[in-house]
Residue frames relative to the residue before (quaternion, step in Angstrom):
aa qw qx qy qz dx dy dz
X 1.0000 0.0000 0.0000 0.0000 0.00 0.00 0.00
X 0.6869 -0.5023 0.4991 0.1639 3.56 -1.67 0.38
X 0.3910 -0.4279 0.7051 0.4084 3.31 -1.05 0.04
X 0.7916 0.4768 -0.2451 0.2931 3.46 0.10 -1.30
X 0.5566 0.3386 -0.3865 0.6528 4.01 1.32 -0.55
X 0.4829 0.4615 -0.6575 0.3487 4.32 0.29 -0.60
X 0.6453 0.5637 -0.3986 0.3272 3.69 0.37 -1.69
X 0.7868 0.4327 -0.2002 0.3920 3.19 0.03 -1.47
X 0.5985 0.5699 -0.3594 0.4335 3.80 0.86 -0.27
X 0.7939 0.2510 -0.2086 0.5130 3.17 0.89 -1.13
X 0.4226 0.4693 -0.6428 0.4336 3.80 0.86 0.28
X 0.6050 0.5369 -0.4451 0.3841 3.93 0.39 -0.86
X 0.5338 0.4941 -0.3873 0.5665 3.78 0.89 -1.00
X 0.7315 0.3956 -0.3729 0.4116 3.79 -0.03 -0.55
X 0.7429 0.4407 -0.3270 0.3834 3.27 0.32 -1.09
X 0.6343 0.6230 -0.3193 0.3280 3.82 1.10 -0.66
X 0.6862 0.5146 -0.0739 0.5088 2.94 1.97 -0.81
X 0.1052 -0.7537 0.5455 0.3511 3.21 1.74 -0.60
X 0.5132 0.5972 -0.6149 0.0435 3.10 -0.47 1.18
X 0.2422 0.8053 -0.4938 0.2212 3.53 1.15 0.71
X 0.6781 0.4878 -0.4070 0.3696 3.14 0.90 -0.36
X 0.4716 0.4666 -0.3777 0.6459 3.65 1.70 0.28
X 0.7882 0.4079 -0.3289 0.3226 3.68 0.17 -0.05
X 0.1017 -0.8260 0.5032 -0.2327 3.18 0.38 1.99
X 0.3962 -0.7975 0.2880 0.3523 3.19 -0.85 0.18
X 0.2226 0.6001 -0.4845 0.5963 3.20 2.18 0.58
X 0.7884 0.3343 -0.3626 0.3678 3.51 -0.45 -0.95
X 0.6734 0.4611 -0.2958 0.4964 3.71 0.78 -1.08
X 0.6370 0.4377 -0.3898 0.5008 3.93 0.73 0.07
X 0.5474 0.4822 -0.3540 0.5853 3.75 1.12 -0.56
X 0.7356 0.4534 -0.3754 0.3354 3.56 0.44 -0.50
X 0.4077 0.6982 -0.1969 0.5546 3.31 1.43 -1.51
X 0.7770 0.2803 -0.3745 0.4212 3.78 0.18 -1.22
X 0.5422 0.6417 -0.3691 0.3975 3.56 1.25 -1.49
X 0.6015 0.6349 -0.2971 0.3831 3.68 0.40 -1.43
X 0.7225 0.4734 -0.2566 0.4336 3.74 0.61 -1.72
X 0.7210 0.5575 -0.2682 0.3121 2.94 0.99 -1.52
X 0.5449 0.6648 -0.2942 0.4178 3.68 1.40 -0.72
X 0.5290 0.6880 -0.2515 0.4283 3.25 1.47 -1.63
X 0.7811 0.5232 0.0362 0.3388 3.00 0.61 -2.09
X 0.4957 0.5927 -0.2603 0.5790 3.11 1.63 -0.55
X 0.7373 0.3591 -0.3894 0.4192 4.06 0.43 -0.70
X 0.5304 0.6392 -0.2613 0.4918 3.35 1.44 -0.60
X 0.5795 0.6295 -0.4698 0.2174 3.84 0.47 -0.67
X 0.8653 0.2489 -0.0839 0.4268 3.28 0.15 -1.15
X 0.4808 0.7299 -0.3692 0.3159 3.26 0.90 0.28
X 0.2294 -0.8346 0.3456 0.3626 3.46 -0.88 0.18
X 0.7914 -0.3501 0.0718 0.4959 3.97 -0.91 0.23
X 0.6249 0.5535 -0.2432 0.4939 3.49 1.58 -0.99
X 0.4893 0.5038 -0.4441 0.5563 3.73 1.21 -0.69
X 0.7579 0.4634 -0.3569 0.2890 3.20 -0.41 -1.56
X 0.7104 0.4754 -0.3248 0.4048 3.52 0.45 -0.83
X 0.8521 0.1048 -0.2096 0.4680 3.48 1.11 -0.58
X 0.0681 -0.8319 0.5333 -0.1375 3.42 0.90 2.16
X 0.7449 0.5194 -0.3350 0.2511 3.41 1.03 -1.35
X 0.3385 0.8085 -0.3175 0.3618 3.50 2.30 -0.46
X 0.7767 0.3367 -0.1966 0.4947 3.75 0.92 -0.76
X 0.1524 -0.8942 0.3893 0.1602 3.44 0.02 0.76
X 0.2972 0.4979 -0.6521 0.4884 3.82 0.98 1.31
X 0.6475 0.5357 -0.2835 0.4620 3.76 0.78 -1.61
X 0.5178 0.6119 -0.3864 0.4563 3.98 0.51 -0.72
X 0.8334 0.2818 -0.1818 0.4393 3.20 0.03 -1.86
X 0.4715 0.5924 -0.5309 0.3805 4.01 1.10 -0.66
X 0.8587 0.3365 -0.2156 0.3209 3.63 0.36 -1.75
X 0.6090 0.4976 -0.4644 0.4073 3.61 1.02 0.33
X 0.5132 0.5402 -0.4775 0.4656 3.42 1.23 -0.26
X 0.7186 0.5333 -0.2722 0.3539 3.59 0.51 -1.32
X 0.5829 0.6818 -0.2242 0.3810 3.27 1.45 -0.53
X 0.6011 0.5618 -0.0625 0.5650 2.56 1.30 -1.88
X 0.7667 0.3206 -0.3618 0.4224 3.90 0.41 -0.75
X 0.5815 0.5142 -0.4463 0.4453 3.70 1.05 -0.41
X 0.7171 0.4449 -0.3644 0.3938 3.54 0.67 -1.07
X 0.5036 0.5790 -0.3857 0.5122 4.15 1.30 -0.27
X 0.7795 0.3779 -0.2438 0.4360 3.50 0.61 -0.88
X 0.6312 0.5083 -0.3204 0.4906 3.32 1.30 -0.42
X 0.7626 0.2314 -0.3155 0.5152 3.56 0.63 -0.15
X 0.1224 0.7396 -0.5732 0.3307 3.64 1.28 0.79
X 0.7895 0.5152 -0.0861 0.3223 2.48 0.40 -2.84
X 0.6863 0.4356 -0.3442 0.4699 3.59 0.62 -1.52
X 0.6092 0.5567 -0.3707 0.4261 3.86 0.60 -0.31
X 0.7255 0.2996 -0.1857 0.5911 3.61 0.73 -0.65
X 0.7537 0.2101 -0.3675 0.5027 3.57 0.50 0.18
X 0.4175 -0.7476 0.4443 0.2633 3.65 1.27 0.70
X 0.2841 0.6272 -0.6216 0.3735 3.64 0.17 1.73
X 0.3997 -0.7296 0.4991 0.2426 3.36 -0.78 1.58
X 0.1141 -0.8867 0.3598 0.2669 4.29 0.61 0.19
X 0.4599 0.5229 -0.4710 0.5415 3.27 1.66 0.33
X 0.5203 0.7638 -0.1615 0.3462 3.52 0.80 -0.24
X 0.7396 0.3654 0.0740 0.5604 2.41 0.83 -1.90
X 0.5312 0.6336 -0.2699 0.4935 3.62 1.30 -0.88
X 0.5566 0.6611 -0.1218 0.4882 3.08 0.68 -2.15
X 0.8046 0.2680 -0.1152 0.5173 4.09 -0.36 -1.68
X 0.5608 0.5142 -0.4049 0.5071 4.27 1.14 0.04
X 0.7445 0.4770 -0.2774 0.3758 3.46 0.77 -0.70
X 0.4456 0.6565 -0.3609 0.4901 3.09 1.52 -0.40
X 0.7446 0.3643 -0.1981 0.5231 3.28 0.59 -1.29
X 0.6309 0.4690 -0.4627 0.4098 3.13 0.31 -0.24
X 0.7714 0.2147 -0.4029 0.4432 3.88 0.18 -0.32
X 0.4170 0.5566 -0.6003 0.3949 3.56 0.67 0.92
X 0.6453 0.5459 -0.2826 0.4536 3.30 1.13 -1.28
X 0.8488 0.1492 -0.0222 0.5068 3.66 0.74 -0.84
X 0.7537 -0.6094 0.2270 -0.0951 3.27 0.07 1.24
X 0.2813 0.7515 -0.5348 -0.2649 3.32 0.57 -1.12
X 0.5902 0.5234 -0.4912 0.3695 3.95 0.24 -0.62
X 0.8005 0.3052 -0.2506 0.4509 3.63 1.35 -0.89
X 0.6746 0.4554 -0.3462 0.4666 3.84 1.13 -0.36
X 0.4638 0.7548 -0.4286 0.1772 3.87 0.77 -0.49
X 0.7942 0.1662 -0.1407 0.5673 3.67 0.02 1.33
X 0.7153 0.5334 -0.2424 0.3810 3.02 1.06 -0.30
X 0.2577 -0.7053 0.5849 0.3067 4.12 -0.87 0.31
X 0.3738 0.6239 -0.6527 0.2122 4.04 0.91 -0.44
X 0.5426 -0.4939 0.5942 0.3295 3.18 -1.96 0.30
X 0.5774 -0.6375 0.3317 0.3875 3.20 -0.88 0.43
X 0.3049 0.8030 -0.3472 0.3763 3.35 1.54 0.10
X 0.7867 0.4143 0.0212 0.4572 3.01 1.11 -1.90
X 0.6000 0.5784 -0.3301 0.4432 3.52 1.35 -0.15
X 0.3037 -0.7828 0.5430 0.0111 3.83 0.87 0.67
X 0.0538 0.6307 -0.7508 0.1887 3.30 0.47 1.96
């Protein structure tokens, strides 16, 4: 599937349900945040060696593909109702992004690019 049929499926989920008239982009960004947080929640208390091997437990597996799955629905809700191509948009960030970061000056590093003193 598409980004573009994912969109179009779940605008159909909405419309069957009439709930478009609840899918703002206030509401669909409150969700989007709710969603991460959930994500972010299986992740909290773990450590760096858990986290990497979450997908190893398979209650944890199925938690973070759902959680995935609802952020990535809620995220192309939003880009659907505020008409944002997100390959696009994805696509025109990376650009910027290796202006912002360099590789001769960001390689290994997490500084912001702020902090890398090209």
């Amino acid at each position: 599937m598409t980004l573009r049929s994912l969109q179009q499926a779940l605008a159909q989920f909405a419309v069957e349900r009439e709930w478009e008239q609840f899918h703002t982009p206030k509401n669909l960004a409150m969700a989007l945040a709710g969603e991460s947080g959930e994500l972010l929640e299986i992740f909290q208390w773990l450590t760096p060696e858990q986290s990497a091997d979450v997908m190893q437990d398979s209650e944890r597996a199925v938690q973070v593909r759902e959680e995935m799955a609802d952020v990535l629905a809620y995220l192309l809700r939003l880009a659907d109702v505020l008409d944002v191509d997100l390959e696009q948009a994805l696509a025109d960030k990376i650009v910027k992004n290796r202006r912002k970061y360099p590789v001769h000056l960001a390689q290994g590093k997490a500084d912001k690019y702020t902090q890398l003193g090209g």
